[in-house]
C-alpha positions as CSV (number, residue, x, y, z in Angstrom):
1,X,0.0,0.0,0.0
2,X,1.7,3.1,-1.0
3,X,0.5,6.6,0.5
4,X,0.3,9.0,-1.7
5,X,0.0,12.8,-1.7
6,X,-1.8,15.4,-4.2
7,X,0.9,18.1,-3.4
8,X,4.2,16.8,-2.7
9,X,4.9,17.9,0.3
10,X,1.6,17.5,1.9
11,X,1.2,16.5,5.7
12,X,0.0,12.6,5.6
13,X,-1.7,10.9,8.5
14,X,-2.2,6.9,9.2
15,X,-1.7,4.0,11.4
16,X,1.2,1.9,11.1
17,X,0.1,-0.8,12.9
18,X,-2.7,-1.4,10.5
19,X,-1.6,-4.8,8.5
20,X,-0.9,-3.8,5.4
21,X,1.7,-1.3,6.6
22,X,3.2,-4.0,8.8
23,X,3.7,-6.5,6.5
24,X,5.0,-3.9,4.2
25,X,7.7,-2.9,6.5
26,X,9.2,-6.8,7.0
27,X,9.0,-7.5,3.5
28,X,11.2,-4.2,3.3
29,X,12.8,-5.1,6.3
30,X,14.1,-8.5,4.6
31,X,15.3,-7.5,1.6
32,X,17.4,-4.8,3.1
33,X,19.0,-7.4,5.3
34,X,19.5,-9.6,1.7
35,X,21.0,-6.6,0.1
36,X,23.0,-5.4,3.7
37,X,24.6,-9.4,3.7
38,X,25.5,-9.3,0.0
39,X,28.9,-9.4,-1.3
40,X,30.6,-6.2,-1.8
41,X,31.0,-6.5,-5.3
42,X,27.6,-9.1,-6.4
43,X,26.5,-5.9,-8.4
44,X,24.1,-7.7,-10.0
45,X,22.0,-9.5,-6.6
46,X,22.1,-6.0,-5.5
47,X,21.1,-4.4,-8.2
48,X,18.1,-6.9,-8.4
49,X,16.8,-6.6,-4.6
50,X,17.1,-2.6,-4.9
51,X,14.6,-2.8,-8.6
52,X,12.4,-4.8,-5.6
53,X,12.9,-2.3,-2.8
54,X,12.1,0.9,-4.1
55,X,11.6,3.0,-7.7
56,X,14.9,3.7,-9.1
57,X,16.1,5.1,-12.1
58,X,18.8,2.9,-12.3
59,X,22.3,3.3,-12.4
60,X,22.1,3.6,-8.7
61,X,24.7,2.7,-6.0
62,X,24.0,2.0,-2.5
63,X,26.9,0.9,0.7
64,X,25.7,-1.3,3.0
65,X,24.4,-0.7,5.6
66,X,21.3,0.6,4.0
67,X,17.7,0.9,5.5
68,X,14.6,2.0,4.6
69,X,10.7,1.7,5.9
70,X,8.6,0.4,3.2
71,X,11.0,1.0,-0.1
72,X,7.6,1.7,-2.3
73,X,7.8,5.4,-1.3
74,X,11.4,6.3,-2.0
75,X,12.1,7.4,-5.7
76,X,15.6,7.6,-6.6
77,X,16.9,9.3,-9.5
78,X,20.1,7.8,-11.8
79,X,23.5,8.2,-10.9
80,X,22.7,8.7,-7.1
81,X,25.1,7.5,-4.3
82,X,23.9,7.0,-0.4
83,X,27.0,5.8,1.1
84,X,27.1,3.8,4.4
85,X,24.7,3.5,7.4
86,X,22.2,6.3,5.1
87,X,18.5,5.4,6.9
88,X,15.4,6.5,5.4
89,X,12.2,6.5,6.8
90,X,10.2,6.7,4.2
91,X,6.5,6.4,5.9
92,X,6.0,9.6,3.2
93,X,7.3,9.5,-0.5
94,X,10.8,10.8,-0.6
95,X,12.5,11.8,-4.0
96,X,16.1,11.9,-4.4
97,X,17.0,13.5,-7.7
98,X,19.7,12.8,-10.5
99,X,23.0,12.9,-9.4
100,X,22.9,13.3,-6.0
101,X,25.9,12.3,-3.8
102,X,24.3,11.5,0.6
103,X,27.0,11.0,2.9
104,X,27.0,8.4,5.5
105,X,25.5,8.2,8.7
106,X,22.7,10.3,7.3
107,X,19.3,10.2,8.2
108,X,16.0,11.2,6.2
109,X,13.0,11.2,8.4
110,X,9.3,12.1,6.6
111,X,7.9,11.7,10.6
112,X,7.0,14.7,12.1
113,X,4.8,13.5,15.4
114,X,3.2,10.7,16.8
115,X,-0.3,10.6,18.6
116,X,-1.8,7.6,20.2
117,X,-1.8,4.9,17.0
118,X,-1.5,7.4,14.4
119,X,1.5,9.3,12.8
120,X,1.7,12.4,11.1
121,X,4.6,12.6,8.2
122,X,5.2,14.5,5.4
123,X,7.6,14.1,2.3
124,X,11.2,14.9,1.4
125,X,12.2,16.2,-2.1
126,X,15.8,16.4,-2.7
127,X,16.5,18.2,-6.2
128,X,19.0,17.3,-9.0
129,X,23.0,17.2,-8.3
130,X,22.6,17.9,-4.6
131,X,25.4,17.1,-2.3
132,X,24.5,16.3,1.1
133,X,27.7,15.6,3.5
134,X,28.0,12.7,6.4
135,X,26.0,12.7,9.8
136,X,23.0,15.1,8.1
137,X,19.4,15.0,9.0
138,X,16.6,15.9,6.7
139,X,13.1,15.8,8.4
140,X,9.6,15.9,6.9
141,X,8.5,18.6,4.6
142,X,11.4,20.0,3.3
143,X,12.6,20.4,-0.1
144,X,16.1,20.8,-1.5
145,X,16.4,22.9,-4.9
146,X,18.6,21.6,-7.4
147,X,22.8,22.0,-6.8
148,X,22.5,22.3,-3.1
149,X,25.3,21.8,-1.1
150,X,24.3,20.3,2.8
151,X,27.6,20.3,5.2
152,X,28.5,17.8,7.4
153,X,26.4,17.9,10.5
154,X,23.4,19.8,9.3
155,X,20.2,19.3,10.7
156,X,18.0,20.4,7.7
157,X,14.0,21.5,9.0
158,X,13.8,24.3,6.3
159,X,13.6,24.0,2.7
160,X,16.6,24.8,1.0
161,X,16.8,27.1,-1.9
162,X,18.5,25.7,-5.2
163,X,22.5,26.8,-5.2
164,X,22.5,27.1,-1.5
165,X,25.5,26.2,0.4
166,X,24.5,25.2,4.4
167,X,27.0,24.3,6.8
168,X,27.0,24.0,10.6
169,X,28.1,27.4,12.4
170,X,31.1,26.3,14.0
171,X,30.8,27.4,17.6
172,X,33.6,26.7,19.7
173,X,35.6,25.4,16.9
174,X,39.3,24.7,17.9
175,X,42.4,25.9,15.8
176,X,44.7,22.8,15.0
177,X,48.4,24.1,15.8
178,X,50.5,24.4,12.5
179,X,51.9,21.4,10.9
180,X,55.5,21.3,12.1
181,X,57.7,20.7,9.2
182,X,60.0,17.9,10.3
């Protein structure tokens, strides 16, 4: 069952305990364990269990480990990398462009709240030729124009504009000592 949304960054409600969303979460479950255990370099099992998972314009590559929800509602664009340990929770569609180069450890999270048995999530829309760097979250209801640049360590709540360059302010940072020249 997919859910599906009118305007594309629409706030979405339903239960995911209801059984069709529960049964479409182990069968995502399971086949990113399959494509998580394959061999490094069995390009084509993988590239089999990922036309399963989700809707790819493929040539995509993905580094284990890679999670997702329920796979139907995450549309990837060709020529994207998601390096390791990238998790999306996809309970909302979320579109990753062409070209697009995720960091790892980075999360994208459509949920926005929880109440009782219900949840509340909205999509993600990542543009063309975006760069997003490691350990970045993007939450629900954002949208990221075309040739963004997303630093390292960015928590992104805000749509971004296309061009945009976002980085952490870096509070505190520490000056390395110069590099002695022995």
């Amino acid at each position: 069952m997919s859910i599906q949304a009118e305007n594309p960054l629409r706030k979405l409600t339903f239960n995911p305990q209801h059984e069709s969303f529960s049964a479409a979460r182990a069968r995502c479950k399971q086949l990113c364990r399959q494509f998580n255990l394959s061999a490094p370099y069995a390009m084509q099992e993988k590239k089999a269990l990922l036309a399963e998972l989700l809707n790819a314009d493929m040539p995509i590559f993905i580094e284990a480990d890679f999670n997702c929800e329920y796979g139907h509602n995450l549309h990837v664009g060709r020529q994207t990398f998601l390096n390791h340990n990238v998790t999306i929770n996809d309970s909302a569609p979320v579109y990753i462009g062409q070209n697009v180069l995720i960091g790892p450890n980075c999360f994208l999270d459509t949920t926005l709240e929880r109440t009782g048995n219900e949840i509340t999530c909205a999509p993600i829309k990542i543009g063309n030729n975006v760069w997003v760097g490691a350990n970045v979250i993007i939450q629900g209801g954002v949208e990221i124009g075309d040739n963004a640049i997303i630093g390292a360590n960015c928590k992104i709540n805000r749509s971004v504009s296309e061009n945009a360059i976002i980085k952490v302010a870096q509070k505190n940072s520490a000056e390395l000592p110069p590099q002695s020249e022995n």
